[in-house]
Phi, psi and omega in degrees: 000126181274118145244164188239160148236138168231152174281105211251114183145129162294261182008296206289309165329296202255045173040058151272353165193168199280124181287095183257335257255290200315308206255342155288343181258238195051271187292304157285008186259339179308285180312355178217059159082236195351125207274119184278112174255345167229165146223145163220140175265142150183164189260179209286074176224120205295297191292330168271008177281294169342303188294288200301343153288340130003297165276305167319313179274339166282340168248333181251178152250345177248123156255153183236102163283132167218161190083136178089032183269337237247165171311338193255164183324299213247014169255103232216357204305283184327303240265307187313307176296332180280355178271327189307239160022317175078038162248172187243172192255132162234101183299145176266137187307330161300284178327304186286308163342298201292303164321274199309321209254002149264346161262034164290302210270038192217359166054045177242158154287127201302158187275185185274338173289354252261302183325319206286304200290305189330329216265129152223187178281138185289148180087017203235154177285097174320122169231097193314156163225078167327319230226351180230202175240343168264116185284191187216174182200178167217136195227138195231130189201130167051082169030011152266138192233147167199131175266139200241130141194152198292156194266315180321146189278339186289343187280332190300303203291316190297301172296341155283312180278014188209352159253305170315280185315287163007284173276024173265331203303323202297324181285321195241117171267015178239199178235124153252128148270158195212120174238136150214172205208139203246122181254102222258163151087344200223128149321122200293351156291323161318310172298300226262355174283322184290333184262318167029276175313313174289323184295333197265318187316167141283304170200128359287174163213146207250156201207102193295159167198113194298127187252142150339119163058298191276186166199127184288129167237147207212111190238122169241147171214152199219143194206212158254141172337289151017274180276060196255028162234347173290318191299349186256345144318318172287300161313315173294321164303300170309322191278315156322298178010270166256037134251036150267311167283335151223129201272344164294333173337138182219139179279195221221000000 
């Protein structure tokens, strides 16, 4: 399974906070197979939100949205996806409850958005949000899927590990492991001379990376869940290798 993700919010363009978003969903898409082949960034524009779904979908099969589930003008996600798609929004009914009786006890009058974050799409897969008020959902139409979820990280990290995956693993049997080993002292051209022949592999495949005073050498291989212990022998087998050729090597 090919996926993209994108990251929905001006804030993030115009470097008012740190894109955290991206390398935590990253790293779980990692851990259970599934090949992240983009991130796209874009700002709170209805049309350009539209476009990047658009392009995200002529390539991949899976998108991961995150930002723009909230109450205001400019939190527009849903309302994108749901035109992409030609579906319509339904609130659940919890949620909006939960929205009315915290500006209750807070002596506001409920807002007009209160609905909109209350809302996911129809015909889509509920994906709870414990720790926040805008749920998130999943929706699968001609074998494209896409998970919406909110951008603050603590409600996002919760909901990818305790909703997302959950339901991604059912899609993906497979694994990437990953080991490296940090190598002081040789040049990062030097290395790549000496490794060469590794550096050419597929799978597995091993992958420099110039660090401050070291280089990272990074050996992954991706298989089935299953096997994850042949995979990891195989991995383990390389990594002798080249610390056979640098015997300093150290892992990481």
């Amino acid at each position: 399974m090919k996926a993209e993700i994108i990251c929905i919010g001006t804030e993030l363009l115009v470097g008012d906070i740190v894109n955290t978003n991206s390398q935590y969903i990253s790293k779980k898409l990692t851990d259970i197979g599934i090949d992240l082949y983009y991130q796209t960034t874009v700002g709170d524009n209805f049309e350009r939100v539209k476009e990047c779904l658009e392009i995200a979908f002529n390539r991949v099969d899976l998108v991961i949205t995150t930002g723009g589930l909230g109450p205001t003008i400019d939190d527009i996600t849903k309302e994108v996806v749901a035109d992409y798609f030609n579906e319509d929004l339904e609130v659940v009914q919890k949620y909006y409850d939960e929205v009315v009786e915290r500006y209750s006890n807070r002596g506001f009058d409920i807002a007009k958005g209160a609905k909109k974050e209350a809302s996911i799409l129809k015909n889509s897969e509920l994906l709870e949000n414990e720790v926040g008020l805008a749920p998130g959902f999943f929706y699968e139409k001609e074998n494209k899927k896409i998970i919406v979820l909110p951008g603050p990280p603590k409600e996002m990290t919760w909901m990818m590990d305790n909703q997302a995956i959950p339901l991604l693993k059912k899609y993906s049997d497979s694994i990437l492991l990953m080991k490296t080993l940090e190598i002081k002292g040789i040049p990062e051209g030097k290395i790549d001379e000496d490794l060469e022949k590794y550096f050419k592999m597929s799978n597995p495949t091993v992958a420099p990376y110039a660090k401050e005073r070291c280089v990272h050498v990074r050996v992954a291989m991706k298989g089935l869940r299953e096997n994850s212990g042949n995979i990891e022998k195989e991995i383990d087998k390389i990594i002798e290798e080249i610390r056979e050729i640098y015997p300093d090597a150290c892992m990481i």
